[in-house]
C-alpha positions in Angstrom: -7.7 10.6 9.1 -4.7 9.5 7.6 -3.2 10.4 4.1 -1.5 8.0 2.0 -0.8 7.0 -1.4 -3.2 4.4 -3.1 -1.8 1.2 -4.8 -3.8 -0.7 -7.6 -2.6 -3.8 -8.0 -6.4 -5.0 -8.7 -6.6 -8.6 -6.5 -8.3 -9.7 -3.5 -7.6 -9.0 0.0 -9.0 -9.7 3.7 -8.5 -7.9 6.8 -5.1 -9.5 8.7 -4.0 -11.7 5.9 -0.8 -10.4 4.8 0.0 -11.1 1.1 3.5 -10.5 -0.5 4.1 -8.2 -2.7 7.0 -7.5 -5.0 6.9 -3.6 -5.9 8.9 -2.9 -9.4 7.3 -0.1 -11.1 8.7 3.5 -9.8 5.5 5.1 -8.6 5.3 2.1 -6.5 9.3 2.4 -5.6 8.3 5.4 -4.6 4.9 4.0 -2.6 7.6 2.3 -0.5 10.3 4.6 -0.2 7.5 7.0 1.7 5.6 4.8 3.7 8.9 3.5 5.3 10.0 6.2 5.7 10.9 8.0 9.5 8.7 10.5 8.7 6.6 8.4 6.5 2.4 7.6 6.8 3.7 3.7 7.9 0.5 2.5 5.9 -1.2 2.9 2.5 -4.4 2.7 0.9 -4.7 -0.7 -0.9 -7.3 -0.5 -3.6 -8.8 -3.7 -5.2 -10.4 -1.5 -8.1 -9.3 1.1 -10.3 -9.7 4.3 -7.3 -12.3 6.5 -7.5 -14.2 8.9 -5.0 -16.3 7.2 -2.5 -14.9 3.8 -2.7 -14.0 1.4 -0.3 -10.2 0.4 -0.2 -8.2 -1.4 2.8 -5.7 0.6 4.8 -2.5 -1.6 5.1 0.7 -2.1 6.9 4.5 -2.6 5.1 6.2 -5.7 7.3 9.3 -7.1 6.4 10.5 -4.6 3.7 13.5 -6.5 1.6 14.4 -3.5 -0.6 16.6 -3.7 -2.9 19.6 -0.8 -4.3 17.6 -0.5 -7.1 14.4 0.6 -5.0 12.5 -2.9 -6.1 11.0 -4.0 -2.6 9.5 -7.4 -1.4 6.9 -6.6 1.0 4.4 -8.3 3.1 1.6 -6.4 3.4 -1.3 -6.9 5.9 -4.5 -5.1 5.8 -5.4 -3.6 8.9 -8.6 -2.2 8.0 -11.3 -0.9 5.4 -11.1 2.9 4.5 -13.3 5.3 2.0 -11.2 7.3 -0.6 -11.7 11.3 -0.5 -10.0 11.5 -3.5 -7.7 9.7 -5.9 
């Protein structure tokens, strides 16, 4: 079981079609900031729905990270599979 942070950008995704993504909004500086980091999860939870317990979300996969000084970040990110939230 992997923890990571969800993301709610709302929006549709499928299973190994990246989509780029331009992250602006702190919490989601942050979002990038941890899962690139050494130490970091290396995925999040991608969820297409305001989260809530027991919903299904897509586990996904940063790939060529452009991040800015500023902590913005251009991102392609490629769901890698489905997942259930445990909590939010």
């Amino acid at each position: 079981m992997t923890e990571s942070p969800p993301f709610y950008p709302g929006g549709r995704v499928q299973i190994a079609q990246p989509v780029g993504i331009h992250f602006f909004e702190p919490r989601y500086r942050w979002l990038v900031q941890r899962t690139t980091a050494p130490a970091g999860p290396g995925m999040f939870c991608y969820c297409t729905q305001v989260p809530e317990v027991g919903d299904v979300a897509f586990l996904c996969q940063m790939h060529n990270c452009q991040i800015a000084p500023d902590g913005r970040a251009n991102v392609n990110v490629k769901p890698v599979s489905r997942c259930r939230l445990l909590s939010t």
